[in-house]
C-alpha positions as CSV (number, residue, x, y, z in Angstrom):
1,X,0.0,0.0,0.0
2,X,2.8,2.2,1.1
3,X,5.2,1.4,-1.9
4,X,3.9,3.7,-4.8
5,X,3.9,6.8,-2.6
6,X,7.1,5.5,-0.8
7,X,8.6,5.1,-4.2
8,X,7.2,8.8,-5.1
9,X,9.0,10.4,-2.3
10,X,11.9,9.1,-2.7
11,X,12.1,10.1,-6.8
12,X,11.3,13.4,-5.6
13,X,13.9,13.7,-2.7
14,X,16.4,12.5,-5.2
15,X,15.3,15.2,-8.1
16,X,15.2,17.9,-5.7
17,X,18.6,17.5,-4.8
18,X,20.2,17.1,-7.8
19,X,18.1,20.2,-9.1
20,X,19.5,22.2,-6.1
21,X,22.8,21.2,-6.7
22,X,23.0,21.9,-10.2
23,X,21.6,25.3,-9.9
24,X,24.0,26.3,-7.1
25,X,27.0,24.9,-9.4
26,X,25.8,26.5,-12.1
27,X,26.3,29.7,-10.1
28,X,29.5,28.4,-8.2
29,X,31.1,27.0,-11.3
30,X,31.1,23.8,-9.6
31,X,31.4,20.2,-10.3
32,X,28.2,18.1,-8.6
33,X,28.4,14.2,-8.3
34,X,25.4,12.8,-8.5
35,X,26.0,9.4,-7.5
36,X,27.3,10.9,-3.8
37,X,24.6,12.8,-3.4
38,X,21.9,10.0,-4.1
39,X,24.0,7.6,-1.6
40,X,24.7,10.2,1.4
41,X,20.9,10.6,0.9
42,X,19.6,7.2,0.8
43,X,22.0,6.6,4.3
44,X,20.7,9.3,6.2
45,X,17.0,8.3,5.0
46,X,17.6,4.4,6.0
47,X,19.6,5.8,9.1
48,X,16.8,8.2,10.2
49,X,13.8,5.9,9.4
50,X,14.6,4.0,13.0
51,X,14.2,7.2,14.7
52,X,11.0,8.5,13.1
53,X,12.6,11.0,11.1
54,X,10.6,12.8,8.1
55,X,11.9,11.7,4.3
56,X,15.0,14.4,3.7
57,X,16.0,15.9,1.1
58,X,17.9,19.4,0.2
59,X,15.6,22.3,0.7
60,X,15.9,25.6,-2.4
61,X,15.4,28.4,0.2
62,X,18.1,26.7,2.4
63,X,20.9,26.3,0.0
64,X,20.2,29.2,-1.3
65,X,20.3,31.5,1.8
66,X,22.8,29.2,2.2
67,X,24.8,30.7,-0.9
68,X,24.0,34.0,-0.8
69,X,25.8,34.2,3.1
70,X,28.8,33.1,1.8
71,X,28.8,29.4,2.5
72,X,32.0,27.3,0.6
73,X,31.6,24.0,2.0
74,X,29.4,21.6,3.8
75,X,30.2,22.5,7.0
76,X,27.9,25.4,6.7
77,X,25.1,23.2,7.1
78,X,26.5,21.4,9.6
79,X,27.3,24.3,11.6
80,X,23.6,26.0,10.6
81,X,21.7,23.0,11.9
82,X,23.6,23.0,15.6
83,X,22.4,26.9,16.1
84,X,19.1,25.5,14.9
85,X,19.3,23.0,17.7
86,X,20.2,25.1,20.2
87,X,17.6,27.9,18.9
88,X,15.2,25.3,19.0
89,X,15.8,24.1,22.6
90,X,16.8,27.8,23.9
91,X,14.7,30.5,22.6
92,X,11.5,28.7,20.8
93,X,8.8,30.7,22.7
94,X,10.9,34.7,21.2
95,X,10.4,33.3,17.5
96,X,6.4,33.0,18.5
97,X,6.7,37.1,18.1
98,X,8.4,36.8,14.4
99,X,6.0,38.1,11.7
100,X,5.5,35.2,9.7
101,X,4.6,37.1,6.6
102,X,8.4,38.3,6.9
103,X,9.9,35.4,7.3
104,X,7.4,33.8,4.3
105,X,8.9,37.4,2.1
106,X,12.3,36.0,2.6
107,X,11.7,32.2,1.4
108,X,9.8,33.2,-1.7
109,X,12.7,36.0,-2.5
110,X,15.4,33.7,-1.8
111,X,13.1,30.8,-3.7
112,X,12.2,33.0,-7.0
113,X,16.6,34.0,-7.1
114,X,16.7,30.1,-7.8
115,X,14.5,30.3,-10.5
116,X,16.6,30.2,-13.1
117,X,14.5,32.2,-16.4
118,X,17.5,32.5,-19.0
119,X,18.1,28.6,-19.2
120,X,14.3,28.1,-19.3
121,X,13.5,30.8,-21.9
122,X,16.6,29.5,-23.9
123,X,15.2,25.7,-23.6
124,X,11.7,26.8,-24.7
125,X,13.2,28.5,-27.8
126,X,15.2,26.0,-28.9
127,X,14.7,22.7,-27.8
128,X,11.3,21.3,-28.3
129,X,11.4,17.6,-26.9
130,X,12.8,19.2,-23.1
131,X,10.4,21.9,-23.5
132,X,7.8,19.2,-23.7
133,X,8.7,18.1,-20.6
134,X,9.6,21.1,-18.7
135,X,5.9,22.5,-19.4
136,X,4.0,18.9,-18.9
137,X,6.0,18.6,-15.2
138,X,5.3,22.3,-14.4
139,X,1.4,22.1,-15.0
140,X,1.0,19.0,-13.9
141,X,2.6,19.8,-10.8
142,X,0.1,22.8,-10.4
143,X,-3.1,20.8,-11.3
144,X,-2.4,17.1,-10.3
145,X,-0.9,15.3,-7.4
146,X,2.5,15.4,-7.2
147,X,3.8,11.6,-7.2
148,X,1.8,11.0,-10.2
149,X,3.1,14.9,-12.0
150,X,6.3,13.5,-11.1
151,X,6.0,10.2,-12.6
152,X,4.4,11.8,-15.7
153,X,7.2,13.8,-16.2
154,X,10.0,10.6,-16.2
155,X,7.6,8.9,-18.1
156,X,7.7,11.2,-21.1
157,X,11.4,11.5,-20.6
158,X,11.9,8.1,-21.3
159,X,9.7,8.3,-24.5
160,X,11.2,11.1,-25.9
161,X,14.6,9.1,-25.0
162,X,13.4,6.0,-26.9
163,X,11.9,7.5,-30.0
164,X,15.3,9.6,-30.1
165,X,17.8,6.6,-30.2
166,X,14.9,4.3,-31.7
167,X,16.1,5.8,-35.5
168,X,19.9,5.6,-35.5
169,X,21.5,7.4,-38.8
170,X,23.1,4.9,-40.6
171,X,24.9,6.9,-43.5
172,X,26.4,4.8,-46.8
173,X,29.9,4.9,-46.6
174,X,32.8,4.9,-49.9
175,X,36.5,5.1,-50.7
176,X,36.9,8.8,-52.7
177,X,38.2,8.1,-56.0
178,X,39.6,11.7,-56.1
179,X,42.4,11.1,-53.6
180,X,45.6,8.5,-53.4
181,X,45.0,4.9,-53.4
182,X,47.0,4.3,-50.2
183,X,45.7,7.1,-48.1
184,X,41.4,6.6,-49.2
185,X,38.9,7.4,-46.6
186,X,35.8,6.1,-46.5
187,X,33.2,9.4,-46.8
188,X,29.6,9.8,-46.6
189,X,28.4,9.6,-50.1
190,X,25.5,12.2,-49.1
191,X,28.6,14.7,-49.1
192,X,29.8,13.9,-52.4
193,X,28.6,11.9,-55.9
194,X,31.9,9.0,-55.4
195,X,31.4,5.3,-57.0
196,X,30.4,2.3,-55.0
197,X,31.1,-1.5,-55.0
198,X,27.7,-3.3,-56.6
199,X,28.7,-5.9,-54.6
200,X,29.2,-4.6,-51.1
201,X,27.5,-2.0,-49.6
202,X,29.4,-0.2,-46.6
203,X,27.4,1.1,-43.6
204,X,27.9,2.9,-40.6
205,X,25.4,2.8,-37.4
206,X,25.9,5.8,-35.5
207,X,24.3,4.6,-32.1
208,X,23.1,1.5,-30.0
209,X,22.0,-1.3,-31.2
210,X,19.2,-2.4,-28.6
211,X,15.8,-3.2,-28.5
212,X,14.1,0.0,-29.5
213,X,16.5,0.9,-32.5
214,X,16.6,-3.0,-34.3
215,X,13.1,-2.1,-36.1
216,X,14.9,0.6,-38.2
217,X,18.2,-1.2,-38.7
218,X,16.3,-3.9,-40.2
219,X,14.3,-2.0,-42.2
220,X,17.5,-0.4,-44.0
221,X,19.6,-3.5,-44.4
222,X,15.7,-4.5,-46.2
223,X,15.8,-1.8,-48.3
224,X,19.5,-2.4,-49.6
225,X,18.8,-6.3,-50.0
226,X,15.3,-5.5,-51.8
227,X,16.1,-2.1,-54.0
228,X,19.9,-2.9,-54.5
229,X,20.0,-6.5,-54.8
230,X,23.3,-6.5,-52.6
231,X,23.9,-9.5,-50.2
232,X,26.9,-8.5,-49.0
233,X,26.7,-5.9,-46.3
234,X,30.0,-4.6,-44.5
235,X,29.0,-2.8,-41.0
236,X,31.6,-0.1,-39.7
237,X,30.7,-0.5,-36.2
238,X,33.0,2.5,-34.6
239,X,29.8,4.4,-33.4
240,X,28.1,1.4,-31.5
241,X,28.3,1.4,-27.8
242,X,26.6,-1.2,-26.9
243,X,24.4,-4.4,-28.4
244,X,21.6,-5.5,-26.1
245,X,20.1,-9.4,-26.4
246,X,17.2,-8.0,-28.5
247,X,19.8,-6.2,-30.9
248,X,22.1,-9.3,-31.3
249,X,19.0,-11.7,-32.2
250,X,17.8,-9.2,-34.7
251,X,21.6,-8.9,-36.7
252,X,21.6,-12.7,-36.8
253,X,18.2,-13.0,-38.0
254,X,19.1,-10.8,-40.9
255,X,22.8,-12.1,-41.3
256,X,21.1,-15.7,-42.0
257,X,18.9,-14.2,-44.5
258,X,21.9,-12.7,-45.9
259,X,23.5,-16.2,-46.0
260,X,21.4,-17.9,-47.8
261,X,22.0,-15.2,-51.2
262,X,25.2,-16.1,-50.9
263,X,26.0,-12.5,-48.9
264,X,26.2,-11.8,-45.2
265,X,26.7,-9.0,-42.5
266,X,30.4,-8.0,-41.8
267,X,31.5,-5.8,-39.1
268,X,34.8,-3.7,-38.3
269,X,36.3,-1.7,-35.7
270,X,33.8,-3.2,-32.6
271,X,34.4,-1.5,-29.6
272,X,36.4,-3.7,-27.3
273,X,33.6,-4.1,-25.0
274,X,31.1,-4.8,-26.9
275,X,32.6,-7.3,-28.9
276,X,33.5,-9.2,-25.3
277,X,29.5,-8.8,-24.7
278,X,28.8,-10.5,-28.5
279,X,31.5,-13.3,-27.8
280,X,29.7,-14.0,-24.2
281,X,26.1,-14.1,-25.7
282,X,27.8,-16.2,-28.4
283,X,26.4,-13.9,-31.6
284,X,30.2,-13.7,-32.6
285,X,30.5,-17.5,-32.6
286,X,27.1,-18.1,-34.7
287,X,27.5,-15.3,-37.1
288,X,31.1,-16.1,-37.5
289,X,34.6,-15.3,-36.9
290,X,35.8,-14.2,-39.8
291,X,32.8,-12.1,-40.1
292,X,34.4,-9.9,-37.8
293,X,37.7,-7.4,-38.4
294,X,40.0,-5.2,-36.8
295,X,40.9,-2.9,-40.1
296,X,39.0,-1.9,-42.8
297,X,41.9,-2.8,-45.2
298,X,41.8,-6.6,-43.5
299,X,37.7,-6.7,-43.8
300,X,37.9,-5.3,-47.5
301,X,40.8,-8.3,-48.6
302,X,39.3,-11.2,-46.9
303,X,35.4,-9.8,-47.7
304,X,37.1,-9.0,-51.7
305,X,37.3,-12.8,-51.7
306,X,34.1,-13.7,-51.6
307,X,32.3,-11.5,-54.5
308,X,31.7,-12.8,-57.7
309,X,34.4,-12.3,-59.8
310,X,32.2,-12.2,-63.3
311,X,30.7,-8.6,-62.2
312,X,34.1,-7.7,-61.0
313,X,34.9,-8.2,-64.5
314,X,32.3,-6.0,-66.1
315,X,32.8,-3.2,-62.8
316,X,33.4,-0.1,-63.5
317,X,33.6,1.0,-59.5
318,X,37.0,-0.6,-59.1
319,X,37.1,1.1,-55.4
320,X,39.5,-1.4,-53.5
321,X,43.1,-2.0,-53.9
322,X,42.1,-5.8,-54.9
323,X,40.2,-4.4,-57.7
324,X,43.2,-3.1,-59.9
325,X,44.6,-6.5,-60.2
326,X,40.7,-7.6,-62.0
């Protein structure tokens, strides 16, 4: 019963803090790490849930009074909360005579110098996916209850996430016939009309390959196999960080389609860890080793080896080193 609101609170506490601390470096030009600050928070919540402590979490007003005194280091909160003790314990009944709309005037003054309007006018004018998000969070903070504004809020930021990375650019790559032989580059051929093997079509996936993105990959390895009648697809896999199961299943569903044209996927240049993650879930061992290079010039020989040398014969492309000797 307790654990969706539990859960809610926490998320909160753990936004808050990293929102104050971001917005106070920001100021201080400082460097915040997050990952302290969510585990000195969890402690002192565990630590003060056996003495019936409230859920804690860094307070705006407070860090920013905080601030604007002067404060350089933790200690200032240290020290601030021993006067509050003693305060507290010594002279509770004189703070009964405080004007309370005062002390309200200096919270909201301190609370609205946080508010920081040139990042949010410059994220409403040019980025429209976090200005989704800023304005859903905001109103429905105002108009709904809060665990379920906050929710709402990381909910959309993992959708925008997704359909962001879910549509990796995957640029056609070839050698420029312009330059010297032994010092080629492989370019986009969006950035200039150069020739291309009929045989093997070079690729380059510029992000992930999980779960969300293998629905586009597929569909552009289909649209070379269908529209270009090439089998033989070489993957320059420099930009991939990482290959998920979901991602790995997919490339070896469309590598064995490949396989039985004759063709098949390639890949070069895989990051060292994520080829130790496709040797572990065994994708390297049942797509192939030698499948799989270190160089472009070693993909290109061994890869050169397999094409059919009759259309080498009538190519006009002639874009490999191999192809001089045809």
């Amino acid at each position: 019963m307790l654990a969706p609101e539990a859960f809610a609170v926490a998320l909160l506490g753990l936004i808050e803090a990293v929102s104050i601390s971001r917005a106070i470096a920001t100021k201080s030009s400082q460097r915040i790490n997050s990952n302290q600050e969510f585990i000195g928070q969890g402690l002192s919540n565990m630590a003060g849930s056996f003495f019936s402590s409230y859920a804690g979490s860094g307070s705006f007003t407070r860090s920013g009074i905080n601030y604007e005194a002067g404060a350089k280091t933790p200690l200032s909160a240290m020290i601030a909360a021993i006067f509050l003790m003693f305060i507290v314990l010594l002279i509770a009944p004189l703070t009964a005579y405080l004007p309370i709309a005062a002390m309200g005037g200096i919270i909201l003054l301190v609370a609205f110098n946080l508010i920081d309007f040139y990042h949010i006018k410059h994220t409403l004018l040019f980025n429209k996916s976090e200005s989704s998000i800023l304005l859903t969070t905001f109103f429905a903070t105002l108009f709904l209850e809060l665990e379920f504004a906050i929710y709402l809020g990381v909910l959309l930021s993992l959708i925008l996430f997704l359909a962001k990375t879910s549509t990796p650019r995957i640029p056609t790559l070839s050698f420029d016939d312009q330059s010297d032989i032994e010092k080629r580059k492989l370019i986009n051929i969006n950035k200039k009309p150069i020739k291309q093997c009929p045989q093997l079509k070079i690729i380059r996936i510029d992000m992930s390959i999980y779960f969300g993105s293998v629905n586009h990959i597929q569909n552009r390895i289909a649209q070379i196999v269908d529209h270009e009648r090439i089998y033989n697809i070489l993957v320059v896999a420099s930009g991939i960080n990482f290959i998920d199961l979901a991602g790995a299943e997919a490339l070896l569903v469309e590598h064995n389609k490949l396989k039985e044209e004759g063709g098949g996927l390639f890949f070069v240049g895989l990051k060292s860890s994520v080829y130790e993650f496709a040797a572990k879930s065994c994708f390297v061992k049942k797509v192939g080793n030698d499948h799989f290079f270190d160089s472009k010039k070693e993909a290109f020989a061994s890869i050169y080896k397999k094409l059919d040398r009759n259309s080498c014969i009538k190519c006009n492309a002639l874009i490999f080193e191999e192809c001089e000797s045809v």
